[in-house]
C-alpha positions as CSV (number, residue, x, y, z in Angstrom):
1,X,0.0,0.0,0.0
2,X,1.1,3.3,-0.9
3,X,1.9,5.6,1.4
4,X,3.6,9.2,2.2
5,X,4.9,10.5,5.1
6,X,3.8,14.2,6.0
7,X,5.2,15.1,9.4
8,X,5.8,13.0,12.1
9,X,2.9,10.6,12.9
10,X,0.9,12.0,10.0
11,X,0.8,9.9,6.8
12,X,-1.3,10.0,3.4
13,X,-2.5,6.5,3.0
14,X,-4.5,4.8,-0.6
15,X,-7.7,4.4,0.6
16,X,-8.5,0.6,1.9
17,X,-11.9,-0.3,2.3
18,X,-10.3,-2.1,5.4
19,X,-10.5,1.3,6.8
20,X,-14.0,1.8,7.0
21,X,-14.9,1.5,10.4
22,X,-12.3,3.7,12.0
23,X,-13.0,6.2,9.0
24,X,-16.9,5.9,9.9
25,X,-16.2,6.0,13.6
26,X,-14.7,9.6,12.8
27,X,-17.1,10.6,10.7
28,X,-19.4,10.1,13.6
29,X,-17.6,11.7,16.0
30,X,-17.8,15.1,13.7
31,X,-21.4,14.3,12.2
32,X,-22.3,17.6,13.6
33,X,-19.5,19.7,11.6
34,X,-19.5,17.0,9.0
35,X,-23.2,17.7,8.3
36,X,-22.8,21.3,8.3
37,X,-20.6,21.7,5.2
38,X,-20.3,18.0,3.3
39,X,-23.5,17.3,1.6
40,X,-22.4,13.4,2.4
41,X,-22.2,13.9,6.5
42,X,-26.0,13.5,7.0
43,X,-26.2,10.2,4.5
44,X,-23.0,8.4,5.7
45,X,-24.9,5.9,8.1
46,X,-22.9,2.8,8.8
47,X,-19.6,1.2,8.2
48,X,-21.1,-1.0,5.1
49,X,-22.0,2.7,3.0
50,X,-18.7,4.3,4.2
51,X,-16.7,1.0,2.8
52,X,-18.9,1.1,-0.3
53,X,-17.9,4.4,-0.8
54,X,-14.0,3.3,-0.2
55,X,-14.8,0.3,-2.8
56,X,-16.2,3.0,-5.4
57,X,-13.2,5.3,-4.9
58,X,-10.4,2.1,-6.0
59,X,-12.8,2.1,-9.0
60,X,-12.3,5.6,-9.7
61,X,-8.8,5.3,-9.2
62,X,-8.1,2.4,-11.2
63,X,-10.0,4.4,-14.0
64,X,-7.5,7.5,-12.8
65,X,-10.8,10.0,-12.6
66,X,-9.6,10.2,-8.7
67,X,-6.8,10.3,-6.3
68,X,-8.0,9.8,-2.8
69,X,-6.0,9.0,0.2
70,X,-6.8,8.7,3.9
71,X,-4.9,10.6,6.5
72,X,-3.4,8.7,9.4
73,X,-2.6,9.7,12.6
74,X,-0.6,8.0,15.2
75,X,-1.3,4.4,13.6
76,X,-5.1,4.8,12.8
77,X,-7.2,6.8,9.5
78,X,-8.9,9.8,10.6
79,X,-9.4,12.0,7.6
80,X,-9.7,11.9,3.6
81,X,-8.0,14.0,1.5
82,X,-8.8,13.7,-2.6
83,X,-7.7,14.8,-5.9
84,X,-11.3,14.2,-7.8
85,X,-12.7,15.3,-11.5
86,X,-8.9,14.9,-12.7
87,X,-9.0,15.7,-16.1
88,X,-5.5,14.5,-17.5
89,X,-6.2,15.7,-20.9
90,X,-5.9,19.6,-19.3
91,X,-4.0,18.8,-16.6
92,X,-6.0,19.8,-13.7
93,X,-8.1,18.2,-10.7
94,X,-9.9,19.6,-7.6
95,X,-9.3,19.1,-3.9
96,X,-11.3,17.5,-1.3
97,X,-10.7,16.9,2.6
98,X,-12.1,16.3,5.8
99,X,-10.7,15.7,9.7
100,X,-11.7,14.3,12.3
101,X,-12.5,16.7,14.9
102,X,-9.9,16.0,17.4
103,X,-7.3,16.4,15.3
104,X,-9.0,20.1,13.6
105,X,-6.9,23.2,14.6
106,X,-3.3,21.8,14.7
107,X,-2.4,22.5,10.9
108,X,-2.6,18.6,10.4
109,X,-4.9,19.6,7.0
110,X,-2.8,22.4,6.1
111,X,0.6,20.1,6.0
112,X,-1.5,17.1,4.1
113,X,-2.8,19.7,1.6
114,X,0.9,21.0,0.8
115,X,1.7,17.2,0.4
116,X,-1.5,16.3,-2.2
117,X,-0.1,19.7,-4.0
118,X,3.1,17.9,-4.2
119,X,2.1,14.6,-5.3
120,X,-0.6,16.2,-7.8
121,X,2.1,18.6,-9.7
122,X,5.2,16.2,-9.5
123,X,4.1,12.5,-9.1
124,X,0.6,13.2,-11.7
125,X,1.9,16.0,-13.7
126,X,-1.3,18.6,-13.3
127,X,-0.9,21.8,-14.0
128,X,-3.2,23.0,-12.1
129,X,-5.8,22.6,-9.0
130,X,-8.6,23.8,-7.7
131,X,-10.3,24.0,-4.1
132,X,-14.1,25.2,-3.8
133,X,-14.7,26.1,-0.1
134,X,-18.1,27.2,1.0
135,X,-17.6,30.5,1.9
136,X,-19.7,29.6,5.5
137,X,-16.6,27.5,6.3
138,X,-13.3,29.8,7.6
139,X,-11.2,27.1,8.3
140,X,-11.4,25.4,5.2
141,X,-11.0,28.8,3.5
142,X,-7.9,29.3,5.7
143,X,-6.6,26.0,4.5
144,X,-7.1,26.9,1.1
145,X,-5.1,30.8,1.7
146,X,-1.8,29.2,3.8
147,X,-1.2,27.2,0.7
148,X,-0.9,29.5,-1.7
149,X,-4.3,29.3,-3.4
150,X,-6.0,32.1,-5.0
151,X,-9.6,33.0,-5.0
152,X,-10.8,32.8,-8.5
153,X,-14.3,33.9,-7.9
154,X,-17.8,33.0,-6.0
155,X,-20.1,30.1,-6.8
156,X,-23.8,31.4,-6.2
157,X,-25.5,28.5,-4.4
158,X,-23.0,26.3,-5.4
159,X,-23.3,23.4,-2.5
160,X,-26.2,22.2,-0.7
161,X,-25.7,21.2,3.1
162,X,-27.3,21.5,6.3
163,X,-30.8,21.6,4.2
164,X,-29.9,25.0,2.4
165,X,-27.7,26.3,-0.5
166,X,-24.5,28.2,0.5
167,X,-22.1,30.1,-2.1
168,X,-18.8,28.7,-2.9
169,X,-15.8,30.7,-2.5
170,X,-13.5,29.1,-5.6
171,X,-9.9,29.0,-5.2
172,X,-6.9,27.7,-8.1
173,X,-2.9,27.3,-8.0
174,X,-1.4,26.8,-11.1
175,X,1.9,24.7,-10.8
């Protein structure tokens, strides 16, 4: 299994569906913030969906429309981080994460972001990639800022989560 090291006791991991039950156990320890800005944190209900969902994202993989690795943290997944709508053709994919709540705060995501970058530009060649951030969410906006991304424009009602549509803040870095 692939892996790469991001700081100490922090790794990116290929997702395993052999991770789904620590992966769902985090997901419902942070339903509440989960729910608030991922369209999938109300729906995620039980180890078998999240390791369907793990199953369907080797698929994706295998077919290189995604990249998708969970983040590890002391020996255990507690976090997704993604490279997702790659379009090889033009070189360019969009960005995807989520942390467990414990481990929010500590610039975990921010380091696992800067390693993605890396592995997106150098190991898949892109050229460029994007991060849409609803613009109700500060820390992921934050994330997004420290890293070097640049606000492109705003999404009107772009994502739908916590039963209403929220504008999306659209961010790009180009290698």
């Amino acid at each position: 299994m692939q892996e790469w090291l991001v700081r100490e006791n922090v790794k990116l991991k290929i997702v395993d569906p052999k991770d789904a039950e620590s992966l769902y156990e985090q997901i419902e320890k942070t339903r509440p913030q989960l729910a608030k800005f991922m369209p999938w944190g109300e729906s995620t209900k039980s180890v078998a969906s999240e390791r369907a969902f793990l199953e369907y994202c080797q698929d994706r993989m295998a077919s290189k429309n995604l990249w998708n690795a969970s983040i590890w943290i002391n020996g255990h997944p507690v976090g997704m981080i993604d490279l997702h709508n790659i379009d090889l053709d033009n070189k360019r994919a969009e960005v995807g994460y989520w942390l467990g709540g414990e481990f929010q705060g500590k610039g975990i995501m921010t380091d696992c972001l800067k390693r993605l970058l890396e592995i997106g530009f150098d190991e898949l060649g892109l050229h460029k990639i994007k991060l849409m951030a609803e613009e109700v969410n500060p820390a992921s906006n934050a994330v997004a800022k420290k890293v070097g991304f640049q606000l492109e424009g705003t999404l009107k009602d772009e994502i739908y989560s916590a039963g209403k549509y929220h504008d999306a803040l659209l961010y790009g870095l180009v290698k």
